[in-house]
PLY file of the C-alpha trace (Angstrom):
ply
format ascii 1.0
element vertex 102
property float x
property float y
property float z
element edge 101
property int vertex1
property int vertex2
end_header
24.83 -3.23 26.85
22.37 -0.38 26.58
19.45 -2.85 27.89
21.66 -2.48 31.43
20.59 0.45 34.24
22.24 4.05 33.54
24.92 3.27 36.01
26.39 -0.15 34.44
26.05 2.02 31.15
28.36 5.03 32.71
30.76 2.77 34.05
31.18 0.94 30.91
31.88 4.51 29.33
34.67 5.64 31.35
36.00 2.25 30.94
35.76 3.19 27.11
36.92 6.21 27.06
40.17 5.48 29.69
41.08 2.35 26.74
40.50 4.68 24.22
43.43 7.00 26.07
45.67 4.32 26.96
45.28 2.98 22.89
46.43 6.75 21.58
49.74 6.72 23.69
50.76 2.76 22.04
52.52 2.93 18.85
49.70 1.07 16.80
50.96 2.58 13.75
54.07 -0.31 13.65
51.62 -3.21 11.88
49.72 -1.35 9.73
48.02 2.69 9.18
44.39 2.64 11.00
43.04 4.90 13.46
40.91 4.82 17.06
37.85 6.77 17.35
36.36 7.44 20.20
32.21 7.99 19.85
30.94 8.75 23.32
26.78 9.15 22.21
27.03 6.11 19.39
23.88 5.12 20.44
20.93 5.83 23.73
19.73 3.09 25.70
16.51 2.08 27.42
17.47 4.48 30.13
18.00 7.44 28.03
22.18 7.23 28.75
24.14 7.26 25.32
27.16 4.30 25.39
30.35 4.95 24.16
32.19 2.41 21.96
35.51 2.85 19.99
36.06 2.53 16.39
38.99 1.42 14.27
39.16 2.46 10.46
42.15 0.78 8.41
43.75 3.95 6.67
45.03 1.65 3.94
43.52 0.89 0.55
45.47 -2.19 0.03
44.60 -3.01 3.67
44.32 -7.34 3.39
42.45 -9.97 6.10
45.65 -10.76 6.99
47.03 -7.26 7.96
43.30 -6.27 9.35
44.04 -10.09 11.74
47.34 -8.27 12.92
45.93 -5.11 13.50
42.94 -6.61 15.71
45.40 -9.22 17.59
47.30 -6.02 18.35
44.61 -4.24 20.07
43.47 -7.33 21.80
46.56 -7.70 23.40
46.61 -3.90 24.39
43.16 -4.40 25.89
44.91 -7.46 28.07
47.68 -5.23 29.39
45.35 -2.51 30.00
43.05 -4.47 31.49
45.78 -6.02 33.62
46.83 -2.21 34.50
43.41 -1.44 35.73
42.51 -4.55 37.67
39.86 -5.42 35.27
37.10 -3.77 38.27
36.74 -0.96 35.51
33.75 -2.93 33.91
31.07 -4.82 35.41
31.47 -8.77 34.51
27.91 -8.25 33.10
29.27 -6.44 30.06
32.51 -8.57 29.20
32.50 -9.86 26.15
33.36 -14.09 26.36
33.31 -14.47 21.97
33.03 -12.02 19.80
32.45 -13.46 16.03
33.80 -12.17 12.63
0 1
1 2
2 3
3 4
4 5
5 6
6 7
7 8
8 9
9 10
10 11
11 12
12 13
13 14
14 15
15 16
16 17
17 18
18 19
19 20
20 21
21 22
22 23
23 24
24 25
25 26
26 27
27 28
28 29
29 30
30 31
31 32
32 33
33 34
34 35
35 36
36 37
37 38
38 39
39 40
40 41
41 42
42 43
43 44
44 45
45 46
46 47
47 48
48 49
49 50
50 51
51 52
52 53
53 54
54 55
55 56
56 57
57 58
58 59
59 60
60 61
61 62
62 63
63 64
64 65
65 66
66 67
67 68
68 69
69 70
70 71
71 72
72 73
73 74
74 75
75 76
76 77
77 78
78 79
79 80
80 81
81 82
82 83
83 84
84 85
85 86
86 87
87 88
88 89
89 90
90 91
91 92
92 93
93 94
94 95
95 96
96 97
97 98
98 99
99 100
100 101
């Protein structure tokens, strides 16, 4: 992502930042303790403009691959409806991911 001009960068951002919103009003909490973070400057690109990416820590010791499966499933289905909600023009088709490995 950060090899893409300023403006594919920016719009991926608020695209970011608006799932990051729309993921603090679900009730993630029901499938196990873990938290969003939101890290607008994570890292600069070639252009000089920072991207944004979220961040999920488990807040579980006994947290298993199992329960960590659940949690991720649960977000990804989030991201659908959210994605849905927003017409999925909040990204540019550059920048979706098609497989994401473990």
């Amino acid at each position: 992502m950060l090899d893409f001009p300023s403006g594919v960068i920016e719009k991926n951002n608020q695209y970011v930042y608006r799932l990051f919103r729309y993921l603090e009003n679900k009730k993630l909490n029901k499938i196990g303790s873990f938290s969003v973070r939101y890290l607008p400057q994570y890292k600069k690109g070639k252009t000089g403009v920072c991207g944004a990416v979220l961040v999920v820590y488990p807040m579980a010791m006994d947290i298993t691959v199992g329960i960590a499966g659940k949690m991720a499933d649960k977000i990804t289905k989030i991201k659908a409806a959210f994605d849905k909600y927003t017409k999925k023009d909040s990204i540019s088709d550059a920048l979706k991911a098609t497989h994401v490995p473990k």
